[in-house]
Backbone as CSV, one residue per row, in Angstrom:
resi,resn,N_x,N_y,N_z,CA_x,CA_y,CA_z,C_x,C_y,C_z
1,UNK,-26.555,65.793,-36.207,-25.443,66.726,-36.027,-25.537,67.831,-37.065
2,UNK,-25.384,69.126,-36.539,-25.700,70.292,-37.734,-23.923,70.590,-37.682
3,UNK,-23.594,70.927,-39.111,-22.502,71.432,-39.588,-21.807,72.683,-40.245
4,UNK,-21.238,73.061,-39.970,-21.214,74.741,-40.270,-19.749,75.204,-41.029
5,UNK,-19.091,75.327,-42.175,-17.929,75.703,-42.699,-17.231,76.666,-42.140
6,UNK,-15.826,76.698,-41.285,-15.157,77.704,-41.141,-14.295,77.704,-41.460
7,UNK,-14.036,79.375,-41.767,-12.840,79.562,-42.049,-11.750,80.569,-41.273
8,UNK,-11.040,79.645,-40.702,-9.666,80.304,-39.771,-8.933,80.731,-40.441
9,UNK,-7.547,81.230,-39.269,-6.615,81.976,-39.909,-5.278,81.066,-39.054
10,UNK,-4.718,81.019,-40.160,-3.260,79.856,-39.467,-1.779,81.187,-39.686
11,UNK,-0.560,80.657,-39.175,0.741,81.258,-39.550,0.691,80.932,-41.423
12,UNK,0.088,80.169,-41.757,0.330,79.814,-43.316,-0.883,80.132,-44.261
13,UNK,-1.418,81.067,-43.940,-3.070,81.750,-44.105,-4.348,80.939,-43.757
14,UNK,-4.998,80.989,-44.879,-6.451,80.249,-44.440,-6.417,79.007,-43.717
15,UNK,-7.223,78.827,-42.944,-7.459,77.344,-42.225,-8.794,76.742,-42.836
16,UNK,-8.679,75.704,-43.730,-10.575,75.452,-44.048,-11.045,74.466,-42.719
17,UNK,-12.198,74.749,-42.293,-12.334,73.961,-41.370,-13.904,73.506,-40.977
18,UNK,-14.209,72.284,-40.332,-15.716,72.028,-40.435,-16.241,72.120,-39.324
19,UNK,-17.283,72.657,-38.514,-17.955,73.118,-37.049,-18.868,71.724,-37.159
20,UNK,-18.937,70.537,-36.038,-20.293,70.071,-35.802,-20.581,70.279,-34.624
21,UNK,-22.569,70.355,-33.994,-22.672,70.897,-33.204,-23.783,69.606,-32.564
22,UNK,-23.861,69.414,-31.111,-24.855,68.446,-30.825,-26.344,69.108,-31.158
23,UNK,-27.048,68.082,-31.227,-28.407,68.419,-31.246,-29.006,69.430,-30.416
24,UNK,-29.985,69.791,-30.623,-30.713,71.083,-29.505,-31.273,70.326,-28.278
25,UNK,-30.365,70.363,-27.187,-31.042,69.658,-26.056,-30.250,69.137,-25.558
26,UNK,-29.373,68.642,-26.210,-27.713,67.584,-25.464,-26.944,68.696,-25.320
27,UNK,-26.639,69.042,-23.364,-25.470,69.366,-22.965,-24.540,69.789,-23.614
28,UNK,-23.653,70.710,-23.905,-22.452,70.947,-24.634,-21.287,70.749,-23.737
29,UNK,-20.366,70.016,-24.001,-19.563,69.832,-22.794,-18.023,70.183,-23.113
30,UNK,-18.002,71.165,-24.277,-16.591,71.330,-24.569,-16.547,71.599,-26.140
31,UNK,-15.745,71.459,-26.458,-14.774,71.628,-27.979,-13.640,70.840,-28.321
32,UNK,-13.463,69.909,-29.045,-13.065,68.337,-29.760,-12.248,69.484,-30.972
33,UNK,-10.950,69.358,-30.782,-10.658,69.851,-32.039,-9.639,68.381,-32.686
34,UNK,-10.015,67.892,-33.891,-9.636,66.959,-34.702,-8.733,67.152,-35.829
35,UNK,-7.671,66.050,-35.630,-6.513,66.194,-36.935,-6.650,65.123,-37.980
36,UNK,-6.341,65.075,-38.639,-6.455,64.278,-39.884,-5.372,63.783,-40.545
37,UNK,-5.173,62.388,-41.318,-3.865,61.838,-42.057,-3.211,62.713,-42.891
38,UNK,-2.361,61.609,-42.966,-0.948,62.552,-43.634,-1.467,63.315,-44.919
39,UNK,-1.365,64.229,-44.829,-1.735,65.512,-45.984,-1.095,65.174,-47.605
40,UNK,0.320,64.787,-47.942,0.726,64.154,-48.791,0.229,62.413,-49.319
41,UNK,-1.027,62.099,-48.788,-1.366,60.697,-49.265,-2.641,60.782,-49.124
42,UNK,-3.018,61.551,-49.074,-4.684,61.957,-49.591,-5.198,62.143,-47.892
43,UNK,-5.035,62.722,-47.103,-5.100,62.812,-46.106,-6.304,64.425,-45.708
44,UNK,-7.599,64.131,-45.373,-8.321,65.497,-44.984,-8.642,64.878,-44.227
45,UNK,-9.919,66.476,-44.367,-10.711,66.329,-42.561,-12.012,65.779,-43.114
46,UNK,-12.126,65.544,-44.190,-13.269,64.303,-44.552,-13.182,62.704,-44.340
47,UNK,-11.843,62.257,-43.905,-11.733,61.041,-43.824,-12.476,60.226,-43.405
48,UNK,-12.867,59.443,-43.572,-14.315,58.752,-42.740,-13.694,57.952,-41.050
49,UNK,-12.707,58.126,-41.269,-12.125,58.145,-39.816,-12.170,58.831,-38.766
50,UNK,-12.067,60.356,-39.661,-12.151,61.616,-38.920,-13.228,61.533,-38.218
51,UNK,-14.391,61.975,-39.305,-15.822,61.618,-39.322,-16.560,61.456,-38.185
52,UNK,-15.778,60.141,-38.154,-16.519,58.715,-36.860,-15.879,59.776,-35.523
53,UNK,-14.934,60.083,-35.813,-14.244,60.771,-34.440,-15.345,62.075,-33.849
54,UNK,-15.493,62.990,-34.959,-16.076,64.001,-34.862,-17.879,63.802,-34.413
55,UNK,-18.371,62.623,-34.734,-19.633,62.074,-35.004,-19.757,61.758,-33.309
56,UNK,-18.879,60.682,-32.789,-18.519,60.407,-31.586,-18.438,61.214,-30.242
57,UNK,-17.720,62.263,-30.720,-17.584,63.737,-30.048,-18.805,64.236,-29.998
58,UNK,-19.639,64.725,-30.830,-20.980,65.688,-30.947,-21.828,64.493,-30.083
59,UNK,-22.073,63.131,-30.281,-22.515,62.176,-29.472,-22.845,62.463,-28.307
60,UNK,-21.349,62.985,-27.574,-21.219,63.127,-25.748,-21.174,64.235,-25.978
61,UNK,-21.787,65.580,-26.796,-22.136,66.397,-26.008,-20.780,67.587,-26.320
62,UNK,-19.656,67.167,-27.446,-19.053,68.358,-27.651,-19.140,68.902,-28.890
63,UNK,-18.955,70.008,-29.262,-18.691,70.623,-30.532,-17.519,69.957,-31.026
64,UNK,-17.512,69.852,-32.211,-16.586,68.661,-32.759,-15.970,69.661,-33.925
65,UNK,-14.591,70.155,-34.159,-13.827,70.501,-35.006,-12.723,70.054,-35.995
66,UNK,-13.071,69.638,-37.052,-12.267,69.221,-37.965,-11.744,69.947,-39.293
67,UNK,-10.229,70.352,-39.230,-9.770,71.097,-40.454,-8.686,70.530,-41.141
68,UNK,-8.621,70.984,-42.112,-7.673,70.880,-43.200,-6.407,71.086,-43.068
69,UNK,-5.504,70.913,-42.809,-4.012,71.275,-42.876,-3.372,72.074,-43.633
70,UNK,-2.299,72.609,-43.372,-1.884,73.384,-44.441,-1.377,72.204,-45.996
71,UNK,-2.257,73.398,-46.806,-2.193,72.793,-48.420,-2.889,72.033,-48.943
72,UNK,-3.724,71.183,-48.053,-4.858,70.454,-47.965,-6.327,71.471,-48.588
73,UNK,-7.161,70.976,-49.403,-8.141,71.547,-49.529,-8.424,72.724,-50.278
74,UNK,-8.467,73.746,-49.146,-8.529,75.108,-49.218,-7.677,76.024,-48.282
75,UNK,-6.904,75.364,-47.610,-6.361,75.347,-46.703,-4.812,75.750,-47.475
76,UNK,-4.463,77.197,-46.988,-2.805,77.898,-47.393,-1.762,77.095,-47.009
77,UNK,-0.835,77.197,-48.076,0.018,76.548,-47.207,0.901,75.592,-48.041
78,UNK,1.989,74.808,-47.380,2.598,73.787,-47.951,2.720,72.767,-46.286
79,UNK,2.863,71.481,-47.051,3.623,69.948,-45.904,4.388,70.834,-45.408
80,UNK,4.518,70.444,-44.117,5.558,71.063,-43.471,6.434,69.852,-42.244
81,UNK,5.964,68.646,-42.610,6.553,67.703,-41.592,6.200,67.416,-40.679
82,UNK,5.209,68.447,-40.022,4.641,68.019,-38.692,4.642,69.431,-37.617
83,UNK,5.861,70.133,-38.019,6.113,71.502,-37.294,4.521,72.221,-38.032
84,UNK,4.670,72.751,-38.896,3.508,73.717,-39.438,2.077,72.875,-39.168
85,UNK,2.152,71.725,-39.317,0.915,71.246,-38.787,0.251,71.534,-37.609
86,UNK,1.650,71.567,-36.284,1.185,71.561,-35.400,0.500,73.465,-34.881
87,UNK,1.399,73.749,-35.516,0.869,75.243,-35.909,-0.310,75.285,-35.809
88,UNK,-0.830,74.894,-36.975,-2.006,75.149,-37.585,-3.052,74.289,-36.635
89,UNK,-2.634,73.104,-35.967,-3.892,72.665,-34.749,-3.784,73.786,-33.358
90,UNK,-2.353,74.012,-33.239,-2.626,75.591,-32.120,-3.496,76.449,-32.509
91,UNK,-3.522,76.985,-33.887,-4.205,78.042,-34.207,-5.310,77.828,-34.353
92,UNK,-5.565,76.712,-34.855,-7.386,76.191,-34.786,-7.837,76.141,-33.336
93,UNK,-7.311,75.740,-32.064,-7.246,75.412,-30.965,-7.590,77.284,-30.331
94,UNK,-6.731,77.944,-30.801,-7.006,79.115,-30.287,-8.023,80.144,-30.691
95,UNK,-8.562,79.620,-32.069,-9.579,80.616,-32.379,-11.236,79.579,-31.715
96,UNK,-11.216,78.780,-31.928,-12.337,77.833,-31.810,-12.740,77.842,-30.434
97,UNK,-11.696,77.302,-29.469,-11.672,76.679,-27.969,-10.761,77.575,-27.261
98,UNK,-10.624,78.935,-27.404,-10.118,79.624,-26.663,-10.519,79.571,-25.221
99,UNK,-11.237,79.479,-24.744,-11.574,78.729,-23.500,-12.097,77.677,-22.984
100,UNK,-12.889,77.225,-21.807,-13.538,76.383,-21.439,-13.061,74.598,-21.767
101,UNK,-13.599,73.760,-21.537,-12.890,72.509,-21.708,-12.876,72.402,-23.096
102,UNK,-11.404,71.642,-23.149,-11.378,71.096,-24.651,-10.821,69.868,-24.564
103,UNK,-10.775,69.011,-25.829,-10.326,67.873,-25.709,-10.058,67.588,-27.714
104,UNK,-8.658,67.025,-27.683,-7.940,66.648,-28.666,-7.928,65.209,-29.184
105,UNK,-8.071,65.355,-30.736,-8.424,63.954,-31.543,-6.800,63.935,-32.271
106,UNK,-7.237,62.813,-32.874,-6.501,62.779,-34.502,-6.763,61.605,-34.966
107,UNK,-5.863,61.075,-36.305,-5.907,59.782,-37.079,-4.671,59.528,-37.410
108,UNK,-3.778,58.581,-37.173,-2.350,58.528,-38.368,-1.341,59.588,-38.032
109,UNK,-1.379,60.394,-39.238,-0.481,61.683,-38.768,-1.039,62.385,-37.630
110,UNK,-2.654,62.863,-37.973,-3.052,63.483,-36.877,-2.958,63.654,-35.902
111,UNK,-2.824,61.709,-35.109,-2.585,61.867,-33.936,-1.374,61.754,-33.191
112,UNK,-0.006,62.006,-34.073,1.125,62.032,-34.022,0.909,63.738,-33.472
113,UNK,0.760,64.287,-34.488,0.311,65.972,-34.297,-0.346,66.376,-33.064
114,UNK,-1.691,65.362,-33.120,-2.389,65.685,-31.388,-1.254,65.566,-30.125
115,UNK,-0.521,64.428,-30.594,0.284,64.192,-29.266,1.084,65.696,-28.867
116,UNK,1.526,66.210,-30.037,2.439,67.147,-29.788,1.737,67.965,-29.266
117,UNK,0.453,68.683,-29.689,-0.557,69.563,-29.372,-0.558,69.522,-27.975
118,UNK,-0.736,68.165,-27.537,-1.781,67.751,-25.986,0.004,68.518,-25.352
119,UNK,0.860,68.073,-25.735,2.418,68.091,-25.158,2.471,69.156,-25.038
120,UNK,2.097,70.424,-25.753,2.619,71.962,-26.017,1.426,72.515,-24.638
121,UNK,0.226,72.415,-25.006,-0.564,72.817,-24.096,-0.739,72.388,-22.676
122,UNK,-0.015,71.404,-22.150,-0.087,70.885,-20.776,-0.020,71.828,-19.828
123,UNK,1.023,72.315,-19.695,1.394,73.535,-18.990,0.735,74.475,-18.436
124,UNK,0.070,74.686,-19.181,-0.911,75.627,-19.191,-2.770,75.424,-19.316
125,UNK,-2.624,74.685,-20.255,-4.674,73.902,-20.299,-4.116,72.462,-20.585
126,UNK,-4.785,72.198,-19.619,-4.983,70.682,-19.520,-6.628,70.144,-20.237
127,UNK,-6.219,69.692,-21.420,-7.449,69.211,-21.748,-7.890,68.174,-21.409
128,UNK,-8.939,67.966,-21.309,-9.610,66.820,-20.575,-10.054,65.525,-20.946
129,UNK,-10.027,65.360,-22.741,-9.665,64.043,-22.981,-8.447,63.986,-24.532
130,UNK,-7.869,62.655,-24.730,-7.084,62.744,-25.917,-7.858,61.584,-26.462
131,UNK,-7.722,61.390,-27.866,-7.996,60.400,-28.411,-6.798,60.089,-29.779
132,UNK,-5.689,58.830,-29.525,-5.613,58.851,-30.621,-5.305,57.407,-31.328
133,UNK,-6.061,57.431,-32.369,-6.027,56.293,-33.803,-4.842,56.272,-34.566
134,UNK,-4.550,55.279,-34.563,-3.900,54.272,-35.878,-2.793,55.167,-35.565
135,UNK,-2.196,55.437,-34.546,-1.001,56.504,-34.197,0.198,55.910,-35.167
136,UNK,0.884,56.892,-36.017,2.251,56.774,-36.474,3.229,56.867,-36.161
137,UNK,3.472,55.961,-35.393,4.820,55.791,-34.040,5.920,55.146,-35.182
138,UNK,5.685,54.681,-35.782,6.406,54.107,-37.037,7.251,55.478,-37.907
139,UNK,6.782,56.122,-38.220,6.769,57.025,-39.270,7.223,58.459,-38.834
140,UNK,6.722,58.981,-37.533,6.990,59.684,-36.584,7.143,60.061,-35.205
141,UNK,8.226,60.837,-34.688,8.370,61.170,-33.402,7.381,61.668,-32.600
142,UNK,6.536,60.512,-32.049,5.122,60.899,-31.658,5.717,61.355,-29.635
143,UNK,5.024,62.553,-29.558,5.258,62.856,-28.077,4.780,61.667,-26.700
144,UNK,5.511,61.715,-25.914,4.720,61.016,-24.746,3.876,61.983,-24.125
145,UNK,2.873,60.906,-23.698,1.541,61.676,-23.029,1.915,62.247,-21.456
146,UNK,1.868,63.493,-21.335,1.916,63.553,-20.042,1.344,63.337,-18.842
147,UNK,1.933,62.389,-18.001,1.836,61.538,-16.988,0.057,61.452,-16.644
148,UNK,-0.487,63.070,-16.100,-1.506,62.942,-15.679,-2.129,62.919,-16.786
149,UNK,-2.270,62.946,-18.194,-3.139,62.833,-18.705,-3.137,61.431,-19.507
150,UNK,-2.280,60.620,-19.081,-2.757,59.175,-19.306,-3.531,58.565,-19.067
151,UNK,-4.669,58.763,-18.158,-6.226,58.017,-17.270,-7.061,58.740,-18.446
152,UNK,-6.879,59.677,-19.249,-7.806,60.801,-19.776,-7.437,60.512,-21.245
153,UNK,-6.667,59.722,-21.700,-5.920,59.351,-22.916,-6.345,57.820,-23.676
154,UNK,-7.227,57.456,-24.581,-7.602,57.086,-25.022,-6.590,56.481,-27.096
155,UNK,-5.941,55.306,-26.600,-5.120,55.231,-27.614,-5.714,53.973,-28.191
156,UNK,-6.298,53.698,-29.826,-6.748,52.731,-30.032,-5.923,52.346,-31.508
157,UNK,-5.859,50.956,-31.889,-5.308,50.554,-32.867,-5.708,49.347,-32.818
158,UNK,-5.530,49.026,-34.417,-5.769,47.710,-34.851,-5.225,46.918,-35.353
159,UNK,-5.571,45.795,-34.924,-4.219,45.022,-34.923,-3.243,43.956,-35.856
160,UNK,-3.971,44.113,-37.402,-3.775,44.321,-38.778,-3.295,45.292,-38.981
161,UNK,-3.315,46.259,-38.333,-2.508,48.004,-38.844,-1.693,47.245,-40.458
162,UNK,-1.782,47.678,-41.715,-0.540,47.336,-42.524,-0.236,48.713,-42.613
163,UNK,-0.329,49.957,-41.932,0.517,51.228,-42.602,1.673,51.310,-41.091
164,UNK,0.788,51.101,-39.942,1.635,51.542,-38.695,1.874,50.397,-38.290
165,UNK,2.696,48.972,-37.952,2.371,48.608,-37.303,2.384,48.374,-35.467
166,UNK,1.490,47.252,-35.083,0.896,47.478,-33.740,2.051,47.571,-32.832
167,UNK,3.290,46.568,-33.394,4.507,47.085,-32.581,5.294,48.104,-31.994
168,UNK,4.703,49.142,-32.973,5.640,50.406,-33.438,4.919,51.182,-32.078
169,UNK,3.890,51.231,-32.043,2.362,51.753,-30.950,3.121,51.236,-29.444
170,UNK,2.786,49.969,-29.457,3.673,49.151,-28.566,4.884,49.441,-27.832
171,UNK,5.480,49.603,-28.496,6.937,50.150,-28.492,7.076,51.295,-27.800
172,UNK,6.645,52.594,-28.345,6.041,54.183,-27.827,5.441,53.872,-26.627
173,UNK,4.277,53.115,-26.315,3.517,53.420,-25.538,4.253,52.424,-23.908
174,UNK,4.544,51.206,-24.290,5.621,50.594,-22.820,6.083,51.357,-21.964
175,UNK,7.341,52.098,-22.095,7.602,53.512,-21.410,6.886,54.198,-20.640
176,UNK,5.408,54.333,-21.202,4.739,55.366,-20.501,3.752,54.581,-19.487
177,UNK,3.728,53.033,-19.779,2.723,51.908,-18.942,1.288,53.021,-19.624
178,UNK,1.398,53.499,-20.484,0.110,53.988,-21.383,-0.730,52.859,-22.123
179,UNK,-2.184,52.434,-21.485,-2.801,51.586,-22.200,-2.838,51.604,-23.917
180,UNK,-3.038,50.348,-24.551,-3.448,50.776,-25.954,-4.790,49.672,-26.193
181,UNK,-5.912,50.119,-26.811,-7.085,49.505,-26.844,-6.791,48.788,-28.578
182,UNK,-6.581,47.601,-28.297,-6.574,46.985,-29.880,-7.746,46.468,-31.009
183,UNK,-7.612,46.504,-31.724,-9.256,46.546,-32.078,-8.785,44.920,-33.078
184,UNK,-9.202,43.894,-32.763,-9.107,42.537,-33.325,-9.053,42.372,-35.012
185,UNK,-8.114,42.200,-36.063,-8.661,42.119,-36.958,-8.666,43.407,-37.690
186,UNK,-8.447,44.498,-36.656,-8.674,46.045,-37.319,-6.909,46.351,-38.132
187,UNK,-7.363,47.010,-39.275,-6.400,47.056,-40.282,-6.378,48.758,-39.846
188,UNK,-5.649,49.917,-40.675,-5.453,51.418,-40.557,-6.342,52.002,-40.713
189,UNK,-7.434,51.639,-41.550,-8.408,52.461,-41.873,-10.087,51.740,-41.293
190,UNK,-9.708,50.892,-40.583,-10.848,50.278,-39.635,-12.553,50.519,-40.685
191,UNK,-11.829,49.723,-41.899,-13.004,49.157,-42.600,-14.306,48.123,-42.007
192,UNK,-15.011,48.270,-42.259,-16.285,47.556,-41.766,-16.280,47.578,-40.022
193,UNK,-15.713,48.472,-39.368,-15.557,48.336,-37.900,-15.511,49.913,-36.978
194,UNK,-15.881,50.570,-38.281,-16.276,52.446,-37.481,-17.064,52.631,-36.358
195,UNK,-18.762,51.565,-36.859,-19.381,51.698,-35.929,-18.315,51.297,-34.829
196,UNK,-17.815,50.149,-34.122,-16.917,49.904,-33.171,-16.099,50.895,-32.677
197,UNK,-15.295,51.631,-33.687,-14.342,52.473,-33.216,-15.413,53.530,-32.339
198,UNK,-16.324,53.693,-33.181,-17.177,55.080,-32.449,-17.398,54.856,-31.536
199,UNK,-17.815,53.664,-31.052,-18.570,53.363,-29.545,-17.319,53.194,-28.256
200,UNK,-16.241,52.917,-28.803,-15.230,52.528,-28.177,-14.900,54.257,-27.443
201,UNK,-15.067,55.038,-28.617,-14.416,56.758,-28.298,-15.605,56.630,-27.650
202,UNK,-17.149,56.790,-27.742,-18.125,57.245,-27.092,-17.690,56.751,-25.388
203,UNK,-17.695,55.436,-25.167,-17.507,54.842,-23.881,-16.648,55.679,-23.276
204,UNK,-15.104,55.705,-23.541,-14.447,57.058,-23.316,-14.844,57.951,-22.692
205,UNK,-15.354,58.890,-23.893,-15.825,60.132,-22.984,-16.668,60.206,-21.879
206,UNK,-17.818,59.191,-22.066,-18.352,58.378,-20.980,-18.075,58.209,-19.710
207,UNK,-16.953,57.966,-20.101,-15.992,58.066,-18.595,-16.006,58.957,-17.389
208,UNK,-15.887,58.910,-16.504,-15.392,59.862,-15.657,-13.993,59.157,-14.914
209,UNK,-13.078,60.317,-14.370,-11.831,60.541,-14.377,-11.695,61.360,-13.216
């Protein structure tokens, strides 16, 4: 995977952000833009969570985008709760993947944030896959997935979670009869079990729908 530093422009200035690209020869099949944990608890777009997400993505064939949040990094800005976050994944979303297929990640907060993202953009672009980890249904008002993009929605957790737990996921997701893929043994930060998580997202995209 080749990697390339960018730098966007958010409502809260700079966006720092990281480009990966598939190999020369694998299909490009889109643009993966990726969110990252809570920004106040050491939360970037280096997380090795992220990582696996972004690694996974370039895998099947998409450009894989992962940035910094506001205040994070290099990245302008202050916490903003989740509102300015989501900002700042629109605005990454619009300079990066202004067209053609895209498809939305996250981790934790992230994918509290993705939900909202996937929620704001329905209307209008339907992206074509979601992915989200160790979701903070606990912690935050995570959006429901809209209807049709539940076959295309990819929700995984583990089932040690000690930051979220699996109930909280559970709970959110009943309502929507939205699958959740549990990962045995898997704690929040899916130590010794990435390779797994990766293959689990790879199969995913894998998919057809």
């Amino acid at each position: 995977m080749q990697s390339q530093r960018l730098e966007l422009t958010g409502s809260a200035g700079l966006i720092e952000a990281v480009r990966g690209v598939p190999d020369a020869g694998v299909p490009q099949r889109g643009v993966a833009v990726i969110a990252h944990p809570h920004p106040l608890f050491g939360g970037t777009m280096d997380n090795k969570v992220v990582q696996t997400l972004a690694r996974a993505f370039v895998a099947c064939g998409f450009v894989a985008v992962r940035f910094n949040f506001r205040g994070v990094g290099r990245s302008a800005g202050s916490y903003d709760a989740g509102q300015g976050e989501l900002r700042d994944m629109l605005d990454v979303v619009r300079q990066v993947a202004a067209d053609g297929p895209l498809a939305l990640a996250g981790f934790s907060f992230g994918a509290f944030v993705a939900s909202h993202a996937l929620s704001a953009l329905w209307a209008g672009r339907q992206p074509t896959h979601a992915v989200l980890v160790g979701t903070a249904a606990s912690n935050f008002d995570v959006a429901p997935v809209p209807e049709a993009a539940r076959m295309r929605t990819l929700v995984i957790h583990g089932e040690s979670d000690d930051v979220v737990p699996l109930a909280a996921v559970l709970d959110w997701a009943r309502p929507q009869l939205l699958p959740v893929t549990v990962v045995p043994s898997g704690e929040h930060f899916f130590h010794g079990q990435l390779p797994l998580l990766k293959g689990l997202v790879v199969r995913h995209l894998q998919a057809a729908f």
